[in-house]
C-alpha positions in Angstrom: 8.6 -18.8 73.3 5.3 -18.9 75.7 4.9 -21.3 78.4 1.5 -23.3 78.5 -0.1 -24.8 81.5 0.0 -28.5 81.3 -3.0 -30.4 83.3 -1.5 -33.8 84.4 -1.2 -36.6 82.1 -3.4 -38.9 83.6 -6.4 -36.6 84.0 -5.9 -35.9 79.8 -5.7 -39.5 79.1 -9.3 -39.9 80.9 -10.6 -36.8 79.2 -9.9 -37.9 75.8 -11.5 -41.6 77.0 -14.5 -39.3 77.6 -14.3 -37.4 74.5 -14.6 -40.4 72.0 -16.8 -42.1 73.9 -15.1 -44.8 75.8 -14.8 -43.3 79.5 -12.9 -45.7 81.9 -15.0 -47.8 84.4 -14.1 -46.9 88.4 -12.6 -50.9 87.9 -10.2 -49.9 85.3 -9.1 -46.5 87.0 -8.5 -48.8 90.3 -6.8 -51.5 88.3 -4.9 -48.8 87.2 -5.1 -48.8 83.2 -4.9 -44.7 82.9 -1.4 -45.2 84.6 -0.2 -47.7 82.4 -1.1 -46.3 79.2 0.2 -43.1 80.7 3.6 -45.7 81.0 3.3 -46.7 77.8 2.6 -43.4 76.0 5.4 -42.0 77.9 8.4 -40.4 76.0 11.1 -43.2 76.6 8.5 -45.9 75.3 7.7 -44.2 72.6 10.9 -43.1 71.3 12.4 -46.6 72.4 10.4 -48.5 69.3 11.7 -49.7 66.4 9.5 -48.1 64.4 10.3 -44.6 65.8 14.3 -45.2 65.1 14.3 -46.6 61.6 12.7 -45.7 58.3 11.8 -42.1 57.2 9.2 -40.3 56.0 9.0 -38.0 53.2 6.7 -34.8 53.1 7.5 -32.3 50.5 9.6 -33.9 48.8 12.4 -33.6 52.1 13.0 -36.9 53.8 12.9 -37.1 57.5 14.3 -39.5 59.3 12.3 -41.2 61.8 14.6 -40.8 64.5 14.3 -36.9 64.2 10.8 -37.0 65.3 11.6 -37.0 69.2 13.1 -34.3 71.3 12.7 -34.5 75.1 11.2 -31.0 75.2 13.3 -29.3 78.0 11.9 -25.7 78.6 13.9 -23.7 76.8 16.1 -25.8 74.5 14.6 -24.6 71.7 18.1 -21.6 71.8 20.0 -25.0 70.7 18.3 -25.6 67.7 19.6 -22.2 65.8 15.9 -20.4 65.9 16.0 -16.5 66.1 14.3 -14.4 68.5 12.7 -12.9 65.0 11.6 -16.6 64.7 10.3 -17.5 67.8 8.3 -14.5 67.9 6.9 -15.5 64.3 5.5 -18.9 65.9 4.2 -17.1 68.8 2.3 -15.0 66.5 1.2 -18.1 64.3 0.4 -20.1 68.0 -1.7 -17.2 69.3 -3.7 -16.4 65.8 -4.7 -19.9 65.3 -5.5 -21.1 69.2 -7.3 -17.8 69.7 -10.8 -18.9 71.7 -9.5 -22.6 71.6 -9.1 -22.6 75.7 -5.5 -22.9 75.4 -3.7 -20.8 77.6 -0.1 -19.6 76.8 1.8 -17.4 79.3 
């Protein structure tokens, strides 16, 4: 699969802020809120819940478990999870059709 370029977490935080509306004051960026929900948001929080480690969800009728939602995303781990080159190259096609013109860049 394609690699993307990844702008720092922080700087996303504040440009979603921006995008809905609610841009942090200077006094917030200096108490340092973007860092904390940056802290909080963070993979180990998030996959630490409760909430993310019991229960399940069911789409189509195929239950999920909850726990299965979290993978730590190490560049190129996907090998591990039994998905063909014929398959990777199938989501690149699907990735590339869909986020054509979106300002995404993919290498």
């Amino acid at each position: 699969m394609k690699r993307c370029y990844v702008i720092p977490t922080d700087r996303n935080v504040e440009k979603i802020a921006d995008f809905i509306g609610k841009p942090f004051s200077d006094i917030e960026k200096e108490a340092g809120i973007v860092g904390s929900i940056v802290e909080l948001c963070s993979f180990e929080k998030m996959s630490a819940l409760a909430a993310s480690m019991e229960g399940s969800q069911k789409l189509m009728n195929i239950e999920f478990q909850n726990d299965s939602f979290f993978r730590k995303g190490v560049v190129g781990d996907w090998m591990n999870y039994n998905i063909t080159p014929e398959m990777a190259g199938s989501l690149d096609k699907l990735v590339s059709e869909n986020f054509d013109g979106s300002g995404f860049t993919f290498m």
